[in-house]
C-alpha positions as CSV (number, residue, x, y, z in Angstrom):
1,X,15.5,-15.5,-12.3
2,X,13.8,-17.0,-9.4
3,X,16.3,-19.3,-6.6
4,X,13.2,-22.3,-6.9
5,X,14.8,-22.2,-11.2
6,X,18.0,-22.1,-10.5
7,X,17.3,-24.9,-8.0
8,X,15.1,-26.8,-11.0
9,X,18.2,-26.4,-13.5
10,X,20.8,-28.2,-10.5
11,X,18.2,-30.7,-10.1
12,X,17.9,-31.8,-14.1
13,X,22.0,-31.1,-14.0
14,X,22.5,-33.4,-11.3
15,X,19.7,-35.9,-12.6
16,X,21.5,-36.7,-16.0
17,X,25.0,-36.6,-14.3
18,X,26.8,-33.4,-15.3
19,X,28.8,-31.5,-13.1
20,X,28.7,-27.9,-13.6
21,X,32.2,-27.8,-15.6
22,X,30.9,-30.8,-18.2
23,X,27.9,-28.8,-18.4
24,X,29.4,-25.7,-19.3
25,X,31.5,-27.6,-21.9
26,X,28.1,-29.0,-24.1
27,X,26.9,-25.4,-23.7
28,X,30.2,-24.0,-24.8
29,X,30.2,-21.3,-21.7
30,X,32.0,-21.0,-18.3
31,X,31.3,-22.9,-15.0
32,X,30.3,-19.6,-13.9
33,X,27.5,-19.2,-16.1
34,X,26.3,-22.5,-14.7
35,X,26.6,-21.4,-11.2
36,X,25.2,-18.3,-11.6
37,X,21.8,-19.8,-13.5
38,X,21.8,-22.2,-10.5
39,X,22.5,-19.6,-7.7
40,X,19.5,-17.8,-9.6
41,X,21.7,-14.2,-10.0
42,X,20.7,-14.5,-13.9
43,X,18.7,-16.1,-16.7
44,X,19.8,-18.4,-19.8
45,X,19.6,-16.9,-23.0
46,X,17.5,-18.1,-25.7
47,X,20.1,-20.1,-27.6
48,X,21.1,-21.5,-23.9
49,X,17.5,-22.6,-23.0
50,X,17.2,-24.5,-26.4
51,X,20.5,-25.9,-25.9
52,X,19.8,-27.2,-22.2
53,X,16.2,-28.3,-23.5
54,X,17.9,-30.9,-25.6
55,X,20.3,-32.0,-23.6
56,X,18.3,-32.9,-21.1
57,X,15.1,-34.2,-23.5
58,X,12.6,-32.2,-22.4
59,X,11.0,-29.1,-25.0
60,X,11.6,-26.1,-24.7
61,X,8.5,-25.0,-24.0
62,X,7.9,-27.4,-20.8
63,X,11.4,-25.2,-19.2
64,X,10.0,-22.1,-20.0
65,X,6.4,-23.2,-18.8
66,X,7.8,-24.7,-15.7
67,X,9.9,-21.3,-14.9
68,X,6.9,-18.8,-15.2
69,X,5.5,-21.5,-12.7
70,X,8.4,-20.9,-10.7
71,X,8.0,-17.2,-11.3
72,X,4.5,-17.1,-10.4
73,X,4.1,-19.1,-7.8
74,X,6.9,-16.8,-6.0
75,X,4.8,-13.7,-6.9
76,X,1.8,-15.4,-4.9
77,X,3.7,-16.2,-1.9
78,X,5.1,-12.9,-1.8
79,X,1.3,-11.5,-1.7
80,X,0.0,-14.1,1.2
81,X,-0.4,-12.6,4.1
82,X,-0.9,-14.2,7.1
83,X,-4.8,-14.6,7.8
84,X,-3.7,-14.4,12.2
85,X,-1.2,-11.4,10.8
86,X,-4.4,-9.6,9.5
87,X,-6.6,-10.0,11.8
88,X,-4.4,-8.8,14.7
89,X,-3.4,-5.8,12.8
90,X,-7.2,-5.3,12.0
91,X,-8.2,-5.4,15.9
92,X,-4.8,-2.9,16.5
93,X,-6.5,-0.4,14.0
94,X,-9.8,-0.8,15.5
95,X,-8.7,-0.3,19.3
96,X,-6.8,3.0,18.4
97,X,-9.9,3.9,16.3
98,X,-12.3,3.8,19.4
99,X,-9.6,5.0,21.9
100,X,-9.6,8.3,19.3
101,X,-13.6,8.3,19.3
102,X,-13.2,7.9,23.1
103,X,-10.7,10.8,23.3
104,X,-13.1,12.6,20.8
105,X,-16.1,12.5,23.1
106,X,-14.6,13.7,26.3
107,X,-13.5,16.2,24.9
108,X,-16.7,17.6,23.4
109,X,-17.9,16.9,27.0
110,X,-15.6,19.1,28.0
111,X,-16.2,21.9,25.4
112,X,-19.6,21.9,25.9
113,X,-19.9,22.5,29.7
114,X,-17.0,25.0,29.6
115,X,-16.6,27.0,26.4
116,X,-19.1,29.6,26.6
117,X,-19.1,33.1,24.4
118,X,-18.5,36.7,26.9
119,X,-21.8,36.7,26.8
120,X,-22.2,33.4,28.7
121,X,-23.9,31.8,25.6
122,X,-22.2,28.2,25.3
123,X,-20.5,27.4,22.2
124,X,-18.9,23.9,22.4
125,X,-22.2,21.9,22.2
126,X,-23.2,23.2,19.1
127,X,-19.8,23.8,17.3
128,X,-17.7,21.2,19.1
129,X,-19.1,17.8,17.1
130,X,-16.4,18.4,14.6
131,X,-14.7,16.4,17.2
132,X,-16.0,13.2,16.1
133,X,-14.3,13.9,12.7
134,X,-11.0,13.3,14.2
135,X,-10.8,10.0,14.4
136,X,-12.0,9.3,10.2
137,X,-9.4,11.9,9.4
138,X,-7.2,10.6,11.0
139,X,-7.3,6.7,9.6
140,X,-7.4,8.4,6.4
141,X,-4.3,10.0,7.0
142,X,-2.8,6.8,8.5
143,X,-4.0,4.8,5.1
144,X,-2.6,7.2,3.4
145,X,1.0,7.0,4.8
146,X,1.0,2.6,5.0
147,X,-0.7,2.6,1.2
148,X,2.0,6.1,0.3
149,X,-1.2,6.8,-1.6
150,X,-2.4,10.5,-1.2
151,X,-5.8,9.5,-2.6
152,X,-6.5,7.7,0.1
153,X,-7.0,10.5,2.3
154,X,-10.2,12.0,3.3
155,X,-10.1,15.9,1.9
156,X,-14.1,16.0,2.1
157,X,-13.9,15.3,5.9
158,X,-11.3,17.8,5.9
159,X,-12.9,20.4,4.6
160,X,-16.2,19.5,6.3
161,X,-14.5,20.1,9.8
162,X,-12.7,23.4,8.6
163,X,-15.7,24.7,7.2
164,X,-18.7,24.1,9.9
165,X,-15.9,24.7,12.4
166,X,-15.3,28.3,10.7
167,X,-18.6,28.9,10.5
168,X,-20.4,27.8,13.7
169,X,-17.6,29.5,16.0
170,X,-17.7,32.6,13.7
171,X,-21.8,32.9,14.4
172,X,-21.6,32.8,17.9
173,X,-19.1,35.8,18.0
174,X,-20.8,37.9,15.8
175,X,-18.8,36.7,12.2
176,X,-20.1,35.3,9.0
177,X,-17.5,32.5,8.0
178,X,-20.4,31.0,6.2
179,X,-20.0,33.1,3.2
180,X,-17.5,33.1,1.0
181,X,-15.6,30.6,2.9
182,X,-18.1,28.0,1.1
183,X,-15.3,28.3,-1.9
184,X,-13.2,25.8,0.4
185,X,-15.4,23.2,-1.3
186,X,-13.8,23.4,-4.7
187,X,-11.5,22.2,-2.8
188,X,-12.9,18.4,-2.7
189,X,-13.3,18.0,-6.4
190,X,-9.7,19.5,-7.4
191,X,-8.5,17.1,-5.0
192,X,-9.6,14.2,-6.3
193,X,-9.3,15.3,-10.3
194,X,-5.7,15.9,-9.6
195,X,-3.9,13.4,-7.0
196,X,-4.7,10.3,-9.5
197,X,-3.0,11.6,-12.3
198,X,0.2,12.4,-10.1
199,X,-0.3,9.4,-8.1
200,X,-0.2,7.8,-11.6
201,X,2.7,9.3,-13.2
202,X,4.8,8.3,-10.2
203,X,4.0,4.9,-10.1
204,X,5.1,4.6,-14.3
């Protein structure tokens, strides 16, 4: 039971003059009972809720009404966030987004002037843009983890980056990771078919 019914129930006690011990005696309970309504640690029965209806001349369905208000309103409050809360934790997620991109394209700079094959062929420029993968795989991950939903992260950009990465290194030295490592991409769809339905048995 919520504190803001318990704290209804002292106000109506208090209102018609009871204390909590001639209380308990109409109800035909203890003066714990009473406190323990008030001090919201649990809920009036039935019987009890009819019984403190009438004594206090209200219906019964105006003190049940008025403690799913109670109940509701609770639930609400719980959910609102602060609007200044959200949008500093929305610029925090974008800085450390672009500081990733940032870290991504240096280093395909870097890759690109100075990975080369024996041959002297250069191989970052052309296989090295997985790079800018990073950074989506990574808020995926970190949604993920804050949302403890594994749905939430990105398997297709995973694979995506394994894949090309496989393959475009693999050409320039000669190997075909092309074929049959293409099978990876079963991988997306199984993903997703499955981590719902454990995702949902865990949350029931």
């Amino acid at each position: 039971m919520s504190i803001r019914l318990g704290n209804r129930l002292a106000g109506l006690r208090k209102k018609h003059g009871f204390s909590q011990e001639q209380l308990a005696d109409e109800l035909g309970i203890s003066r714990q009972a009473v406190s323990r309504w008030e001090n919201g640690e649990s809920t009036p029965d039935t019987e009890n809720i009819i019984a403190l209806a009438g004594i206090y001349n209200i219906s019964v369905d105006e003190l049940i009404r008025a403690a799913k208000e109670d109940e509701e309103a609770e639930v609400v409050e719980s959910e609102v966030v602060d609007p200044a809360y959200q949008v500093e934790e929305e610029e925090s997620k974008n800085w450390v987004f672009s500081a990733m991109f940032l870290f991504a394209l240096v280093a395909y700079l870097i890759a690109g002037f100075l990975w080369r094959t024996p041959e002297g062929g250069a191989v970052g420029w052309a296989s090295m843009w997985i790079l800018f993968l990073v950074p989506v795989l990574a808020r995926s991950i970190a949604k993920a983890i804050k949302k403890r939903r594994l749905v939430e992260f990105n398997m297709a950009v995973l694979v995506t980056m394994v894949f090309c990465g496989m393959g475009i290194i693999g050409s320039f030295y000669g190997q075909n990771f092309w074929h049959p490592y293409w099978v990876m991409w079963f991988a997306v769809p199984i993903f997703y078919s499955i981590v719902p339905h454990i995702h949902g048995k865990r949350t029931k």
